[in-house]
MITOR-362974 format. One record per residue (C-alpha): residue number from 1; x, z, y. Coordinates in pm, 1 decimal. Layout:
N
@k:NUM x:X z:Z y:Y
...
//
This chain:
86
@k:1 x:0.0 z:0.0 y:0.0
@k:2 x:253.8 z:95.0 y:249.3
@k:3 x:436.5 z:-227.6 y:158.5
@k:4 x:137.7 z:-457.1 y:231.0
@k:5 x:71.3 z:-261.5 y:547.9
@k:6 x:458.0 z:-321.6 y:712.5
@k:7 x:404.0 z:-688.6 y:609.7
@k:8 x:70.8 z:-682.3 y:793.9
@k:9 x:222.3 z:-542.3 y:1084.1
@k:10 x:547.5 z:-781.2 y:1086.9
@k:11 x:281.3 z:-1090.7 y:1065.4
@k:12 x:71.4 z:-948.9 y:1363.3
@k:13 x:418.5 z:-940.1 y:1537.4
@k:14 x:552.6 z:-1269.4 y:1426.3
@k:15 x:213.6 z:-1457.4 y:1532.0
@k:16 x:246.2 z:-1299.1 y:1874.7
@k:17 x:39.8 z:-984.6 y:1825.3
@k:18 x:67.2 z:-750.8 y:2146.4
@k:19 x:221.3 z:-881.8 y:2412.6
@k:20 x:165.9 z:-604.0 y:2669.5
@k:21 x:473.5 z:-428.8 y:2582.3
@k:22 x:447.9 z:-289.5 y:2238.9
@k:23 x:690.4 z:-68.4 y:2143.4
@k:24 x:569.1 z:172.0 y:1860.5
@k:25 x:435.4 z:104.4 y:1499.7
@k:26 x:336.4 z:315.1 y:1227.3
@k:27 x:222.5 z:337.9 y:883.6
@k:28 x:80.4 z:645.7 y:683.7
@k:29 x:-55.0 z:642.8 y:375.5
@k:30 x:-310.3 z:890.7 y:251.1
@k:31 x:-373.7 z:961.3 y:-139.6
@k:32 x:-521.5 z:1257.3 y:-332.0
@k:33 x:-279.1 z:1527.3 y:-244.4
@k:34 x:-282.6 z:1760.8 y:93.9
@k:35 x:-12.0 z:1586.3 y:218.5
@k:36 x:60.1 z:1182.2 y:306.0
@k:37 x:260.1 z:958.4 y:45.2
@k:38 x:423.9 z:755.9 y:319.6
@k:39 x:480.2 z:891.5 y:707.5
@k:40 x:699.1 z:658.6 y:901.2
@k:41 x:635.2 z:614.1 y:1255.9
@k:42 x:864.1 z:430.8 y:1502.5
@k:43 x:862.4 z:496.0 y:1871.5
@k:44 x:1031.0 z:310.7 y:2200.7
@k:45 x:1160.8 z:13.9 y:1945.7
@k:46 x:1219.2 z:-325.4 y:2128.1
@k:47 x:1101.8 z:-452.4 y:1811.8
@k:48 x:897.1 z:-211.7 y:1642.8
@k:49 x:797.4 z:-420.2 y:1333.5
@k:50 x:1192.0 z:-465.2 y:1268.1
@k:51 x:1279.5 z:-109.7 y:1323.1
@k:52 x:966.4 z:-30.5 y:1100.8
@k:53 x:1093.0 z:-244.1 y:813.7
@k:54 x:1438.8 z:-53.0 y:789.9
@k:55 x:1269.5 z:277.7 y:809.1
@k:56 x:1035.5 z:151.1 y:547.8
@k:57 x:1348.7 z:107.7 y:343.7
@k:58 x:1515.9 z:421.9 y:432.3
@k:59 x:1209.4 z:634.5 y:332.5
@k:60 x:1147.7 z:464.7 y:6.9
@k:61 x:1484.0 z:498.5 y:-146.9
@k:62 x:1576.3 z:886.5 y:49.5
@k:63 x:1241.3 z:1047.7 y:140.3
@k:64 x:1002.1 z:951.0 y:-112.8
@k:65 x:1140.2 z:1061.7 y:-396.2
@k:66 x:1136.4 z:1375.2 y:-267.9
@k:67 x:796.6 z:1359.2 y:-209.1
@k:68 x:728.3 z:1235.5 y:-578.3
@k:69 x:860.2 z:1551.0 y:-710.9
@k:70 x:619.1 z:1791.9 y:-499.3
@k:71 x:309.9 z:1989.1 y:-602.4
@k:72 x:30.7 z:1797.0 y:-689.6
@k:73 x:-328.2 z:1899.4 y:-751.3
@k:74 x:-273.7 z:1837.7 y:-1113.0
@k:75 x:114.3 z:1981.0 y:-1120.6
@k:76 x:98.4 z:2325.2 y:-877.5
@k:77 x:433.6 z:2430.4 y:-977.1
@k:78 x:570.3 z:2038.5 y:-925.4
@k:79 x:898.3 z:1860.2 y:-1065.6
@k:80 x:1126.0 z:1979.9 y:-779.9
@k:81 x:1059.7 z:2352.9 y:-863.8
@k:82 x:1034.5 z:2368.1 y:-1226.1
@k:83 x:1426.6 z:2174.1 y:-1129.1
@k:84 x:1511.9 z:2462.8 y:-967.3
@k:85 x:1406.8 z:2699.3 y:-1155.8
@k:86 x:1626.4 z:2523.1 y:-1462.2
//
């Protein structure tokens, strides 16, 4: 989802999109658990779709596993902890 929504944003960009001065973009994705799946949010960019797309990248391969491993509704205790806890 949060791929198809950064490609949706870079088209709206690429076909000329706002041209008042645009400068932020975000995308956050909502599932089942208390807390979003995806978060990135980009402000004062000169090109905010760009900027987007390499923060797109950073959080899937550095933030979101981390996320992966949290509490879930159906895992309380969640992967990270039960890690920890050996």
């Amino acid at each position: 989802m949060a791929e198809r929504l950064v490609l949706a944003i870079e088209a709206g960009e690429e076909t000329g999109g706002d041209r008042h001065g645009a400068r932020s973009a975000t995308v956050t994705v909502i599932g089942d658990q208390p807390y979003p799946l995806w978060d990135v949010r980009v402000d004062d960019a000169e090109h905010p779709a760009r900027e987007l797309r390499r923060l797109h990248g950073v959080f899937q391969e550095e933030v979101l596993p981390t996320i992966q491993q949290l509490p879930t509704r159906d895992d309380p205790m969640g992967e990270a902890a039960r890690q920890a806890l050996g």
